[in-house]
C-alpha positions in Angstrom: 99.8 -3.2 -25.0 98.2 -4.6 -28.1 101.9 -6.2 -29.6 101.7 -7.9 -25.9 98.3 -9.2 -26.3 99.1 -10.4 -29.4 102.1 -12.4 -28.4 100.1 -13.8 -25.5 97.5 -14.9 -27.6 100.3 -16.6 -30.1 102.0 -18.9 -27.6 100.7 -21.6 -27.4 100.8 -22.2 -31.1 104.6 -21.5 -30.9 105.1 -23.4 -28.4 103.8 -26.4 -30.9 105.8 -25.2 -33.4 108.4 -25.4 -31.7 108.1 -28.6 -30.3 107.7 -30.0 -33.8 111.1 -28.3 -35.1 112.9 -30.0 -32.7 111.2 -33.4 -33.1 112.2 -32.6 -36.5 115.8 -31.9 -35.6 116.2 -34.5 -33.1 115.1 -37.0 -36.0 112.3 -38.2 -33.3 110.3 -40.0 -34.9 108.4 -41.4 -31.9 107.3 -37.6 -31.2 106.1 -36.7 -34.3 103.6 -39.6 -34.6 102.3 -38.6 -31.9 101.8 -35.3 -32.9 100.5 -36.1 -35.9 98.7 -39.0 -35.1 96.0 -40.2 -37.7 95.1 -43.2 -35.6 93.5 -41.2 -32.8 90.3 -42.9 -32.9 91.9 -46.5 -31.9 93.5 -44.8 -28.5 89.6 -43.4 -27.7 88.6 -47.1 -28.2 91.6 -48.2 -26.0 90.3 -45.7 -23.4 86.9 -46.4 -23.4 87.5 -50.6 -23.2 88.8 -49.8 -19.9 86.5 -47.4 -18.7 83.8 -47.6 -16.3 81.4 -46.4 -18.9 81.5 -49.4 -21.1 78.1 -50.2 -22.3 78.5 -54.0 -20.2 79.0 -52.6 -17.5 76.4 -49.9 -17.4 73.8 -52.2 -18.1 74.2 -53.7 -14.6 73.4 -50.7 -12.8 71.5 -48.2 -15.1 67.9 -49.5 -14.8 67.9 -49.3 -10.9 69.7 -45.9 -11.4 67.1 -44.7 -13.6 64.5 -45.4 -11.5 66.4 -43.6 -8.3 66.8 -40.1 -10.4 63.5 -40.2 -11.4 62.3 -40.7 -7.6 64.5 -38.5 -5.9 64.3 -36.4 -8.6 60.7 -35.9 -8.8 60.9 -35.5 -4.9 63.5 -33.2 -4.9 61.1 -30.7 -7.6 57.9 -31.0 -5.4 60.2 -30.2 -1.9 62.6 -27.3 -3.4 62.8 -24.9 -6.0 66.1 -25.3 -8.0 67.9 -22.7 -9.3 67.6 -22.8 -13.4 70.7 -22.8 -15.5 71.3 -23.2 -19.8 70.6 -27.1 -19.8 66.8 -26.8 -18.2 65.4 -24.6 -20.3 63.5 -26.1 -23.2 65.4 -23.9 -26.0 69.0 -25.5 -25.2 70.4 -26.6 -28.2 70.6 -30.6 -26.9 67.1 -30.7 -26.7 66.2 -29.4 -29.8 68.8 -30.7 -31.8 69.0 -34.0 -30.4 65.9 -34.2 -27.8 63.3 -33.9 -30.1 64.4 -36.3 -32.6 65.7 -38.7 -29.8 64.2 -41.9 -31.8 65.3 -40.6 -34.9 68.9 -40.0 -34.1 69.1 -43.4 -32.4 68.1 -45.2 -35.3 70.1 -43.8 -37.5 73.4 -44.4 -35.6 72.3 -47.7 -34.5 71.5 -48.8 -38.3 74.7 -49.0 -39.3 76.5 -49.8 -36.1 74.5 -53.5 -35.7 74.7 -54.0 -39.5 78.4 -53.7 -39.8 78.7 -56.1 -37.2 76.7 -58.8 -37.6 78.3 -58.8 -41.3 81.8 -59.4 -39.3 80.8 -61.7 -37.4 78.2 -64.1 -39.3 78.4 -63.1 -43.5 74.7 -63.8 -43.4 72.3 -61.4 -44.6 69.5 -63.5 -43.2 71.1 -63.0 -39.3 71.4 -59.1 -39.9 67.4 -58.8 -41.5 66.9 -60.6 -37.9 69.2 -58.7 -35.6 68.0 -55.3 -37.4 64.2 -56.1 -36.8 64.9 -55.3 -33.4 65.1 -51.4 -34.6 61.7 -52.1 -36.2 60.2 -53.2 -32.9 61.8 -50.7 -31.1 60.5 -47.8 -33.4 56.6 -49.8 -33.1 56.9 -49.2 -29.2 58.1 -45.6 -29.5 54.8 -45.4 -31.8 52.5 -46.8 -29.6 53.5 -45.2 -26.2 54.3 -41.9 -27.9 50.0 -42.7 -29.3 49.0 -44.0 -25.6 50.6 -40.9 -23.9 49.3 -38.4 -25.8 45.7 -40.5 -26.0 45.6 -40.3 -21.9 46.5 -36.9 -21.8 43.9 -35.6 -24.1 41.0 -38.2 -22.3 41.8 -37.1 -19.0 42.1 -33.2 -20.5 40.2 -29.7 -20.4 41.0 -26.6 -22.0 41.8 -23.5 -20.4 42.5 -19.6 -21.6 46.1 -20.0 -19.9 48.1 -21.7 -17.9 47.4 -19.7 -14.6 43.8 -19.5 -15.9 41.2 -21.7 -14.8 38.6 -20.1 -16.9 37.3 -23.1 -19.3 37.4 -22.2 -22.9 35.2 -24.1 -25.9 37.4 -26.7 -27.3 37.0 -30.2 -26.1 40.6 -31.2 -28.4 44.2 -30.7 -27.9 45.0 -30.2 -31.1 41.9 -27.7 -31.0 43.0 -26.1 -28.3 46.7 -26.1 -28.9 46.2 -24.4 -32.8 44.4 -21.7 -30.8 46.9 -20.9 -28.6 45.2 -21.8 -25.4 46.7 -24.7 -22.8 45.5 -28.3 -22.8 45.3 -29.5 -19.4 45.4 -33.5 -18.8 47.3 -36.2 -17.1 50.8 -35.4 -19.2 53.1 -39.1 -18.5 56.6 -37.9 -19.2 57.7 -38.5 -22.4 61.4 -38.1 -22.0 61.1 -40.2 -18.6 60.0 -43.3 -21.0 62.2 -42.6 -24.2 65.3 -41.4 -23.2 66.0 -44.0 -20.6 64.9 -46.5 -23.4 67.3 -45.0 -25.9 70.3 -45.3 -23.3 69.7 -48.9 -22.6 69.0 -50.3 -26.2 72.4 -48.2 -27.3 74.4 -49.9 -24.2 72.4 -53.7 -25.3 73.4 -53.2 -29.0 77.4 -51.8 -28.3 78.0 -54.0 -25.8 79.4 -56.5 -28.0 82.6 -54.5 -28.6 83.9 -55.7 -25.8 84.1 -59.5 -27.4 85.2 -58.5 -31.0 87.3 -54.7 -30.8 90.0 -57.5 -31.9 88.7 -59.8 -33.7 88.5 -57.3 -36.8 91.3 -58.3 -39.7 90.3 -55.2 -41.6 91.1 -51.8 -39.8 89.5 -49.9 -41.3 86.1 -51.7 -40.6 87.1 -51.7 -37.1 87.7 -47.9 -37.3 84.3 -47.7 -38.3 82.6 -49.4 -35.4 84.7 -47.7 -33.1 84.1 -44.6 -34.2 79.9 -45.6 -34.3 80.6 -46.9 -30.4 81.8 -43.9 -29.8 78.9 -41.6 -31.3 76.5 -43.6 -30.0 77.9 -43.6 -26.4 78.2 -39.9 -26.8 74.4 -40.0 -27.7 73.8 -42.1 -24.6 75.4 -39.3 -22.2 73.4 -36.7 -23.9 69.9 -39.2 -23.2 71.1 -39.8 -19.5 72.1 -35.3 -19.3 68.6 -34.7 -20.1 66.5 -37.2 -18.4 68.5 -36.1 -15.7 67.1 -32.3 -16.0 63.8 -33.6 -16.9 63.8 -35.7 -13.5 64.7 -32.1 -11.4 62.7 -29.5 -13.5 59.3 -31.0 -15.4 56.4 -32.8 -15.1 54.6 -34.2 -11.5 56.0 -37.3 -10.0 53.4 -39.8 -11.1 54.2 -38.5 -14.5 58.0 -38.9 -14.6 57.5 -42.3 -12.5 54.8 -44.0 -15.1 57.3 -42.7 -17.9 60.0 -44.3 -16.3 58.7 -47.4 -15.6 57.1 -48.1 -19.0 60.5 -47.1 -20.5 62.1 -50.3 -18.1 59.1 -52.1 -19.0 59.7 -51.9 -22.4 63.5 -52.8 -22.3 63.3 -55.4 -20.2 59.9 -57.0 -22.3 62.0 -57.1 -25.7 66.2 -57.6 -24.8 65.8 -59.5 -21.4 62.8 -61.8 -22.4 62.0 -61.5 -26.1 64.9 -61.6 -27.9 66.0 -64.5 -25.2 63.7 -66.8 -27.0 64.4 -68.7 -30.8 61.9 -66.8 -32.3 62.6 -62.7 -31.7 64.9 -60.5 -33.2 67.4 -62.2 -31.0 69.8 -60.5 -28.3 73.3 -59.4 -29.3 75.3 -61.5 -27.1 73.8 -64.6 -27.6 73.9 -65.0 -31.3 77.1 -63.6 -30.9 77.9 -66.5 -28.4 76.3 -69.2 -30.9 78.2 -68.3 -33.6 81.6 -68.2 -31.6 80.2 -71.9 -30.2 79.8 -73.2 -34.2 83.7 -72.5 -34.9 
């Protein structure tokens, strides 16, 4: 019974190895390249240019869809009690590997990403200083919100022995409060409501320029770097849409999640749909792409 096992469990690999002897004996060539093909990452780029996921795309209906998870899902939380599964529970490994560093991980994966480009396509260090000062405003409104958040909920906030306790304990700070082990109750806004949906749409703002140059690139393996940052970074997006997802359905109150929300569309819509419009902004992707296309 074991032997059997063991052959069951070693099919599939012989199956490949067989496959591969007979490309080899067949002298196909065609086969074996695709077996063995190094240049996987260009036929993931193929496949997401023609996907309804492209960043272009998403941009047109994200922010209203957004809005309409974080409405029905704060609706949905206060009407019915949902069954839990691994993704909803604070300890899953996306929200604290990724989650909690949600700025952090964005920033680095956008760094490079918007630098590599705007080398491509202008040679001017003067235009990527510019295009990368959009990370610096971006990272000064996760400061300040992140500061404004956490300043409402500790001015509108008591201190209490638990959470099912409504005894009042002695500390009049959070951080008081919090060191002590005892629960700080104020007006919590949602901070994953604002900074994941703000992640999601500066990452689809910045990518969405593959689109116009995927084949403009003359050196491959500069192109197989982008790609393979668009690809990381759209891979970051889905995990920022996952979890304000579950945040929407299992946390906070619904003025919470909506304020969140809202200030996170505020915020995107303040800096790449009217700032960075005008001369004097970090400028938006597309249109200094478009102006530099329009000089040659």
């Amino acid at each position: 019974m074991a032997a059997r096992r063991r052959c069951r469990l070693n099919r599939p690999s012989s199956y490949w190895l067989l496959f591969v002897c007979a490309c080899v004996a067949s002298n196909n060539s065609l086969a074996i390249s695709w077996v063995f093909n190094v240049q996987w990452y260009s036929t993931m780029a193929a496949l997401l240019h023609y996907s309804i996921f492209m960043p272009g795309r998403l941009l047109k209906y994200a922010p209203l869809g957004f809005l309409v998870v974080s409405l029905v899902g704060s609706v949905t939380k206060e009407l019915v009690t949902l069954p839990p599964f691994y993704f909803t529970s604070k300890r899953n490994f996306l929200n604290m590997l990724f989650v909690k560093f949600a700025w952090g991980w964005t920033l680095v994966l956008l760094l490079p990403f918007i630098s590599i480009v705007c080398y491509h396509v202008h040679r001017s260090v003067t235009v990527i200083l510019q295009r990368l000062s959009a990370l610096l405003v971006g990272t000064a409104v996760w400061y300040f919100f992140t500061w404004l958040f956490m300043f409402i909920e500790e001015s509108t906030g008591d201190c209490y022995v638990s959470e099912v306790n409504t005894t009042l304990s002695g500390y009049s700070s959070r951080s008081d409060c919090k060191k002590n082990g005892l629960f700080w109750s104020g007006f919590d806004i949602s901070g994953h409501s604002f900074l994941l949906p703000y992640c999601a749409l500066m990452i689809w703002e910045e990518t969405a320029v593959i689109e116009k140059i995927n084949e403009s690139f003359k050196s491959q393996s500069l192109r197989h770097i982008v790609i393979i940052l668009f690809s990381l970074l759209n891979l970051l997006a889905l995990i920022w849409c996952l979890m304000f997802l579950c945040t929407s359905f299992y946390y906070h109150d619904i003025p919470q999640k909506i304020i969140g929300t809202v200030f996170g569309m505020l915020s995107w819509y303040g800096t790449y749909l009217y700032w960075y419009q005008k001369p004097v902004s970090p400028g938006h992707p597309q249109i200094i792409f478009t102006r530099r296309h329009k000089v040659k």
